[in-house]
N, C-alpha and C positions, 0 to 999 in steps of 0.2 A: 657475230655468230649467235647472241642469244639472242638476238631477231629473228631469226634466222624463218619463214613457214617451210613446214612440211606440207608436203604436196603427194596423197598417195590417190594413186588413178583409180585403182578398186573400190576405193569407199565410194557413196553415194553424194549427190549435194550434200544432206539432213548431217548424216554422216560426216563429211568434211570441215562442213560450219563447227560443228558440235566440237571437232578434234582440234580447230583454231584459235576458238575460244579457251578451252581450256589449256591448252598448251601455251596462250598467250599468259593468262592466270597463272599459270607453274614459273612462264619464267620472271613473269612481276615482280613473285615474291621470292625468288628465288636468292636472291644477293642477301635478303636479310636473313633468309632461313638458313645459309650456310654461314653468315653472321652469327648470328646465335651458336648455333654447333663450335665454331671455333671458340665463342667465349666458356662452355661448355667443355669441349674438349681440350680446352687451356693451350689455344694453340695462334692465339689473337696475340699479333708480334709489339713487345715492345722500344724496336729500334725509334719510332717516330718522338720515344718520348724523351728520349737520350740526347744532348745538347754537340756542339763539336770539341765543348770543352772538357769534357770529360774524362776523366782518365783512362790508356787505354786498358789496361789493367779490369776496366769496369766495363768498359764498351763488348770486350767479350764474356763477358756472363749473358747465361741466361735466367729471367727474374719471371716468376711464374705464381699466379694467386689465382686460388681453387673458388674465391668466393663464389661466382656465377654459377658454380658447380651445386655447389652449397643450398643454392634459392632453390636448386630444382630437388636435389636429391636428400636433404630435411625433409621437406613436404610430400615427396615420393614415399619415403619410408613410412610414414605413418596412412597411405592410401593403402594398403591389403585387402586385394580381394580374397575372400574365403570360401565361397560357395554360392549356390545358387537354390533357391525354394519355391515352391508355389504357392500360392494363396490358398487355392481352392484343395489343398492338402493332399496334392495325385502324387506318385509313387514315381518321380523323374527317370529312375534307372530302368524303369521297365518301360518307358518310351524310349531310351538308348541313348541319354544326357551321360551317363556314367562313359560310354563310348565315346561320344562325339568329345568330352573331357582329356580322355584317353590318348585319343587319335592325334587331336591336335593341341596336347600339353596345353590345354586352356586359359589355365589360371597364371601360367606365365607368359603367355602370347596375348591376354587383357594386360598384364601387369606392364609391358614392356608399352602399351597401346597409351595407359596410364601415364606414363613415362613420357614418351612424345607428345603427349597432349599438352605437360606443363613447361617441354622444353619449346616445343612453337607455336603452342596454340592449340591449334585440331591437330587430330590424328585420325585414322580411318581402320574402321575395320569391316573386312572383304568376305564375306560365307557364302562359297561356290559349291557344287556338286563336283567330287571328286571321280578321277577316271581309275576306275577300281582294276580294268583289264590292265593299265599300266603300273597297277600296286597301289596305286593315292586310296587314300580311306575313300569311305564313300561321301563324307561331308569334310570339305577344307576350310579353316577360318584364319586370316592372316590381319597382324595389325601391319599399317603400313604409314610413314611418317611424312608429314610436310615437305621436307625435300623431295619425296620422288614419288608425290600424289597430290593432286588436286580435287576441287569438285564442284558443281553447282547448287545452292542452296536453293529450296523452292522452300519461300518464306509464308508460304499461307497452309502448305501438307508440312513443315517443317522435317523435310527430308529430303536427303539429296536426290534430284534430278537428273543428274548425268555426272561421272568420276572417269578420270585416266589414273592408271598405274602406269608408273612406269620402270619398265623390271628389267632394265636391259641401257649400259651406257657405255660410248664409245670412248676413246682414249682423252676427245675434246671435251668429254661431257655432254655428247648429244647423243637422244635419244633414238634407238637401234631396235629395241624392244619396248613395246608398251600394250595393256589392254584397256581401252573404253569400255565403260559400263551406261546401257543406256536403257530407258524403259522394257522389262523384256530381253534384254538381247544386249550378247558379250561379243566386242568385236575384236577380235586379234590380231595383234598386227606384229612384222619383225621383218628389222632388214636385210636382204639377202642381196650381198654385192651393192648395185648400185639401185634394184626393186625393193618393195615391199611387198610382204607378202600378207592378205589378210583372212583368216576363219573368222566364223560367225555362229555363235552358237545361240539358241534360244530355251528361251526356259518362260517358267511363269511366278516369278518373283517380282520382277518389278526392277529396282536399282539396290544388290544387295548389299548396300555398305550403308554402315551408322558410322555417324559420327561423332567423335569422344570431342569434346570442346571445354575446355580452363576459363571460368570465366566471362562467357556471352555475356551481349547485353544488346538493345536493342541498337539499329544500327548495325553492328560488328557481330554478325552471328556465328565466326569462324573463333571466337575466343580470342583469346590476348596471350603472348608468352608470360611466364614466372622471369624470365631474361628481358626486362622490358627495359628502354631507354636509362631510367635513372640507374638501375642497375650496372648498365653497361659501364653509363660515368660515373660511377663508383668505385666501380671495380680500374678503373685506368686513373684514376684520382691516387686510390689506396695504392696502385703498382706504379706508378711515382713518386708514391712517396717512400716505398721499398727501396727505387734506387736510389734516391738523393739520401736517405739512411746510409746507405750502401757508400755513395761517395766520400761521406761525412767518415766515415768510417773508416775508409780506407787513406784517404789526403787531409784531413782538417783536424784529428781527433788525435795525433801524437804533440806531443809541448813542444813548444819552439824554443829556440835559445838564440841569444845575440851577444856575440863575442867580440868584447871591446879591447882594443889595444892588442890584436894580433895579428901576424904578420902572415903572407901567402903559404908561409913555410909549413904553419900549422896544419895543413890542409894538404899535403904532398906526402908521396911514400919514403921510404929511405934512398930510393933510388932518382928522386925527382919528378916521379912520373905524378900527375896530379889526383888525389883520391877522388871515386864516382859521388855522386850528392847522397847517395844513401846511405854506401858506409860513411860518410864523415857525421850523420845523422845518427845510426846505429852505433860509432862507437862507444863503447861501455866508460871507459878512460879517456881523457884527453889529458895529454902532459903537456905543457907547453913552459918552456924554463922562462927566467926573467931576463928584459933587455937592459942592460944595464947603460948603454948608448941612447935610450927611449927618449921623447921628452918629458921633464918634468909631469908626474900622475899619469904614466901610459908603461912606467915602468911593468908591471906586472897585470894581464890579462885578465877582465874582468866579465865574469857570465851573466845573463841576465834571462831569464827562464818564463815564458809564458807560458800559461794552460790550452792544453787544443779547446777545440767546437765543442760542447755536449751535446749527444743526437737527442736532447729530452723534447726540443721544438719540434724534430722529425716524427720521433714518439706520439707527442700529443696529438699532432697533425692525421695520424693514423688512428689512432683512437677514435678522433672524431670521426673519422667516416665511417670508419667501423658501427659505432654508434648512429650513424646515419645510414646506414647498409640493414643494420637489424630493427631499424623503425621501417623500413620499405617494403622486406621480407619477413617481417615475424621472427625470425629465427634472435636467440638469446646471443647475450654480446660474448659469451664463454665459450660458445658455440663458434665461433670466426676468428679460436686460436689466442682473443685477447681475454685479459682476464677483468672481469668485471667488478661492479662498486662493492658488492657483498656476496658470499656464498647464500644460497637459501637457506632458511631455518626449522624446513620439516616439509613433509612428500608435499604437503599439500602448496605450500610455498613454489616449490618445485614446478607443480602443476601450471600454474597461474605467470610464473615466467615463460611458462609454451601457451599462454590462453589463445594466444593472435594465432599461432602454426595451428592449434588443434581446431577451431574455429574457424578455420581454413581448409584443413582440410577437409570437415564437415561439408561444408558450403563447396566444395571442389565433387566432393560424394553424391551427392542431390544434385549438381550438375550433368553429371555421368549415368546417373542412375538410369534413367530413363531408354536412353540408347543401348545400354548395358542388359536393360533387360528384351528388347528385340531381338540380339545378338541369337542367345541358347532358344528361341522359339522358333523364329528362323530356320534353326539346324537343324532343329524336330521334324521342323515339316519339309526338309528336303530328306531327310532320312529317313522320312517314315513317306513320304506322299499323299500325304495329306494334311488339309489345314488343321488348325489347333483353335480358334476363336475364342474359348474361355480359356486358353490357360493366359493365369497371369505370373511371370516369373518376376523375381526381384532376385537381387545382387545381396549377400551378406556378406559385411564390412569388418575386418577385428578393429576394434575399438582405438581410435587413433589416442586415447590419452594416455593406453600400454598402464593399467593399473597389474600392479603386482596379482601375482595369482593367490595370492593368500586373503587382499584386501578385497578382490572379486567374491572370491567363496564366503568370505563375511558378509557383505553386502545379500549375496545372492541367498543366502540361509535367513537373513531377516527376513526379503520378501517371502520365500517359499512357507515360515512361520506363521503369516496371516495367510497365504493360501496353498494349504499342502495341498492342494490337486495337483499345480503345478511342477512337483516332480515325477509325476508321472509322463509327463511330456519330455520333448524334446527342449522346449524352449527355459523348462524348468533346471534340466541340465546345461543347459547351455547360460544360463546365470548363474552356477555355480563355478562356470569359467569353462566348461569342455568346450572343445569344437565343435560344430555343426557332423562333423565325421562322427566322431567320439560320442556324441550323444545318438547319432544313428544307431553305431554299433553297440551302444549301451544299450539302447533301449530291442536290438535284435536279438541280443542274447539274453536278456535278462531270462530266468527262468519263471514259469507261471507262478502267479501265485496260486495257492490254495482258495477253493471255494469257501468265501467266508458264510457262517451257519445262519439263515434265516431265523428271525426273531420275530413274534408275531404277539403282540400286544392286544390283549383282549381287557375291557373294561370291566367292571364288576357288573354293571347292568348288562351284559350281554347274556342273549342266549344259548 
């Protein structure tokens, strides 16, 4: 079935090559991209790891570990986007970025863009003209994930060439809905009965989709997951070693005893019937009188008491990988629920056990940047109809090392002491710790100052 080609009559050759390729692309990666998700959505089954000897008491549980969760959504959390600027210092809201923000919840439809990018790789994001007669704003922007979008990389304009969305899936998982983006021209396609049916719209953008990518490098231009292999076998390493904990705990870890010189009697109710293995286990009391008929030194029953299993082997066994989990991912070993060799001993301590995450996601930021900032220019110019050529937008990041806002405004008051210009600005406020909003609105409402009184210094030699 995932072989499966679609075959639609309407498209043209160029058209149907184009739909083949990509569609074969989708379904490549397909197995691992829902791979991932399920490690992700903690939904990756672990009966394969479970033996037949197992008790069954254990065999139904179910044993579930967030770590994979953890790689992506650490590193998530410290990626925030905050705003967007210009270089060239133009007034974004009065080309209509405050709207297009507005319309399509912007900064959580990047965030979520964000988000897919670290859990497969690429992500894509889509800015179309919206059909306003049907109510859609007039510019749409949709992030759209690995699973149910592909695209072709053109390695020398380093932009994509050709993308399929695909917005529409049947009971099997096959695609019923989907739109192609190709130079110029959006082709739409949807299944109706046993036809497809396709529109074709044209515009003069080009192929409007950037692509968010975790990690390129050359070679592999689509990025790499945060969920990569060792990850995987870590995470199923550490969730077997949860259940064999789990076994040890339930069958090996109560004392055993061995009851010398007693008879089957011990071991029956008053009625004869024979008692089950666990209450003869659980009884609190054992009475058992003397045989006075015994032989010789079997007279009176003698107990003999072993210590269970300690799970400490199971223990360490998790530790480690634990500890091999947060060498792979950055993330702190306090962080993955286990407790670590020592608490920190001051913020800055603190800091430097996140150096690898924060570092990270620096280097993840200046990945994204670039695409991120075509995204809002893009919009401008289908919103407004017309190109924008100088504007240069960037992305502003809050700061992934999350410094207290007290140690910010300290910080931000020394610089501003060697150059008090700088609170006159935005940027000046914006080191004292405001937001990019906050020091908007600060610096909107501030009231005028007063005309400070011209001073005019005249020499004594002058006339």
């Amino acid at each position: 079935m995932d072989q499966q080609r679609i075959t639609i009559l309407d498209l043209t050759h160029g058209e149907q090559g184009a739909l083949d390729v990509l569609l074969g692309q989708w379904r490549g990666k397909r197995t691992r991209n829902n791979l991932r998700s399920a490690f992700y959505d903690m939904k990756n089954s672990e009966r394969s790891l479970m033996s037949e000897q197992m008790p069954s008491v254990v065999r139904r549980r179910s044993f579930v570990l967030g770590w994979s969760a953890l790689s992506v959504d650490k590193l998530n959390r410290r990626c925030n986007l905050d705003a967007f600027y210009d270089e060239g210092g133009r007034d974004l809201d009065k080309l209509g970025l405050g709207q297009i923000v507005e319309d399509n919840r912007l900064l959580s439809e990047l965030s979520q863009g964000v988000h897919a990018s670290l859990l497969h790789g690429p992500s894509f994001i889509v800015t179309t003209q919206g059909d306003t007669e049907a109510g859609e704003p007039p510019v749409l922007i949709h992030a759209r994930s690995a699973e149910v979008a592909t695209g072709v990389w053109d390695v020398r304009r380093r932009s994509m060439s050709s993308f399929l969305s695909i917005t529409d899936l049947d009971d099997d998982g096959e695609p019923v809905g989907m739109t192609m983006y190709l130079p110029d021209l959006n082709v739409i396609m949807a299944k109706r009965g046993a036809r497809w049916k396709v529109e074709r719209r044209d515009h003069k953008y080009g192929v409007p989709v950037d692509m968010l990518r975790y990690r390129p490098r050359l070679g592999r231009p689509f990025g790499a997951s945060r969920i990569n292999r060792t990850v995987m076998s870590l995470h199923m390493q550490a969730l077997a070693a949860m259940i064999r904990a789990d076994v040890n705990g339930e069958a090996y870890s109560l004392p055993r005893f061995m009851l010398l010189g007693a008879t089957e009697e011990a071991f029956k109710n008053a009625d004869g019937s024979s008692k089950p293995t666990w209450q003869a286990a659980w009884d609190a009391v054992w009475a058992i009188g003397d045989d006075e008929n015994a032989a010789p030194g079997l007279e009176r029953a003698d107990v003999k008491q072993f210590n269970g299993q300690s799970p400490e082997p199971q223990n360490a066994h998790l530790r480690m990988l634990a500890q091999m989990f947060a060498g792979e991912t950055g993330i702190p070993l306090g962080e993955l629920g286990l407790i670590g060799d020592a608490n920190p001993t001051s913020a800055e301590a603190l800091v430097v056990s996140r150096d690898d995450l924060i570092s990270e996601a620096l280097q993840a930021q200046r990945d994204w940047n670039p695409d991120l900032s075509v995204v809002p220019r893009r919009a401008l110019e289908m919103l407004n109809g017309r190109e924008f050529p100088r504007l240069r937008l960037r992305p502003v990041w809050v700061d992934p090392v999350m410094t207290s806002p007290a140690a910010k405004a300290d910080a931000g008051q020394k610089i501003l002491s060697a150059q008090p210009w700088l609170g006159e600005t935005s940027v000046g406020l914006e080191l004292l710790g405001l937001s990019p909003e906050q020091a908007r609105r600060a610096i909107s409402e501030r009231p005028a100052a007063p005309a400070a009184p011209t001073v005019t210094t005249v020499s004594d030699g002058a006339q």
